[in-house]
C-alpha positions as CSV (number, residue, x, y, z in Angstrom):
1,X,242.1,147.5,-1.0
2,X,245.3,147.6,0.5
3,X,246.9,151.3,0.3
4,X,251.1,151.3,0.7
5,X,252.3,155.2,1.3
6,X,256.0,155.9,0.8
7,X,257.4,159.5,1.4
8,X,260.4,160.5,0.1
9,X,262.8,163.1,1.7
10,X,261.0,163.7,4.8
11,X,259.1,161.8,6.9
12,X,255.2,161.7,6.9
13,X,253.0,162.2,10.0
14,X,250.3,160.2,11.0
15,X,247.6,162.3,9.7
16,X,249.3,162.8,6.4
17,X,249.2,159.1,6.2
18,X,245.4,158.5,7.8
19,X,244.2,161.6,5.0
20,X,246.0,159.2,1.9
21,X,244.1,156.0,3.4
22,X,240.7,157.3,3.4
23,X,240.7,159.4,0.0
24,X,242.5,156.2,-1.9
25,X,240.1,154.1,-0.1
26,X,237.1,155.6,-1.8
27,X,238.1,154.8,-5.4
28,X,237.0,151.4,-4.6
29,X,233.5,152.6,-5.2
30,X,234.3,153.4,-8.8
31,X,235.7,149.9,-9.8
32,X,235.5,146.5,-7.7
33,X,238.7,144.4,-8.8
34,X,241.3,147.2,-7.7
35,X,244.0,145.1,-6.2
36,X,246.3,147.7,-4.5
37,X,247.0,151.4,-4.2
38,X,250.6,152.4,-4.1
39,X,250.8,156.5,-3.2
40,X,254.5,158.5,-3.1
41,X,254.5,161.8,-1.3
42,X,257.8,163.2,-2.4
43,X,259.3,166.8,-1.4
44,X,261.8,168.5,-4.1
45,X,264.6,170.9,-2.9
46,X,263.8,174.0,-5.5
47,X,262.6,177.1,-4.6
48,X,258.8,176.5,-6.0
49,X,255.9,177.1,-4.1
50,X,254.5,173.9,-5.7
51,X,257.5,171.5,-4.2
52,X,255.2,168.7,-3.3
53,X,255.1,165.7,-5.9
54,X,251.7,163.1,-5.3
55,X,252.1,160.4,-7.4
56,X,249.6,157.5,-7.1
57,X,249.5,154.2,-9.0
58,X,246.2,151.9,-8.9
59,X,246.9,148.1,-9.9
60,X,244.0,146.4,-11.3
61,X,244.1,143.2,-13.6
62,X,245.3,143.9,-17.0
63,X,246.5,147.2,-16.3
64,X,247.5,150.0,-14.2
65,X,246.3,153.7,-14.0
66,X,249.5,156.2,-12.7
67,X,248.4,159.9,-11.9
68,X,251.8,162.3,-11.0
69,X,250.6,165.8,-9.2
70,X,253.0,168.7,-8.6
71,X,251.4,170.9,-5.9
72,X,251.3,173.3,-3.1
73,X,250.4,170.6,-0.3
74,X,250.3,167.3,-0.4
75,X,246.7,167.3,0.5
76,X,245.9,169.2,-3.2
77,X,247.6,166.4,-4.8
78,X,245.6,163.6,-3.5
79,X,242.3,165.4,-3.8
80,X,243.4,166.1,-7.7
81,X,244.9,163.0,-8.3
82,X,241.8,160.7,-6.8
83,X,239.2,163.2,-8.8
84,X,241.7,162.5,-11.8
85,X,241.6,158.6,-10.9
86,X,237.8,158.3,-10.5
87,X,237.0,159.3,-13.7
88,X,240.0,156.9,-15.6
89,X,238.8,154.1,-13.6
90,X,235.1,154.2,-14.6
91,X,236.4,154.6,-18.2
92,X,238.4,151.4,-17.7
93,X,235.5,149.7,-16.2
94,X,233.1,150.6,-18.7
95,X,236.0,149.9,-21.4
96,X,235.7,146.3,-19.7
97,X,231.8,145.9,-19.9
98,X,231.7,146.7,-23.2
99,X,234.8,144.0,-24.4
100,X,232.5,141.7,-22.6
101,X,229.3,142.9,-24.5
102,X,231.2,142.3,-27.7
C-alpha cells in the first residue's frame, strides 16, 4: 500500500514521516484490497494545547473510510486514528463477505 503524507503549516521531519509509514502500513493486515493511504498532519495557530489535526483517508474499491483527530501530538493522532481505522475496516470487510454470502 502506498502511504502519501502531506503536512500543512510546517514542515514534517523524517521521523514524523517514517512513524506515519509504519502505523498506516499495518492496516493492511485488517483488509487486503486497500489501494492507498493518504495522511494530513496539519498544525492550527490557536492557543489549544490540542493544535495538532491528523486526518487520514483509506481508498479501497467502492468506498473510502476518513478518520479526522484533533490532538496533543501528532503521534496521538495516528495511534487513535489507525485503532479507529482498524476496527471500520474489518466492519467494511465483513460488510463485503456477507453481500457476497447473500
Amino acid at each position: 500500500m502506498k502511504v502519501f503524507t502531506q503536512s500543512v503549516n510546517f514542515n514534517a521531519d523524517k521521523e514524523l514521516i517514517k512513524f506515519v509509514d509504519e502505523k498506516v502500513s499495518t492496516l493492511n493486515r485488517f483488509h487486503d484490497k486497500i489501494v492507498d493511504a493518504e495522511v494530513f498532519l496539519k498544525v492550527q495557530n490557536t492557543s489549544d494545547k490540542e493544535n495538532k489535526i491528523t486526518e487520514v483517508k483509506i481508498n479501497i474499491p467502492g468506498s473510502e473510510l476518513i478518520i479526522k483527530r484533533e490532538t496533543k501530538t501528532f503521534e496521538e493522532g495516528i495511534n487513535a486514528a489507525v485503532d479507529n481505522l482498524k476496527r471500520q475496516l474489518k466492519r467494511s470487510k465483513e460488510k463485503h463477505r456477507d453481500s457476497l454470502i447473500s
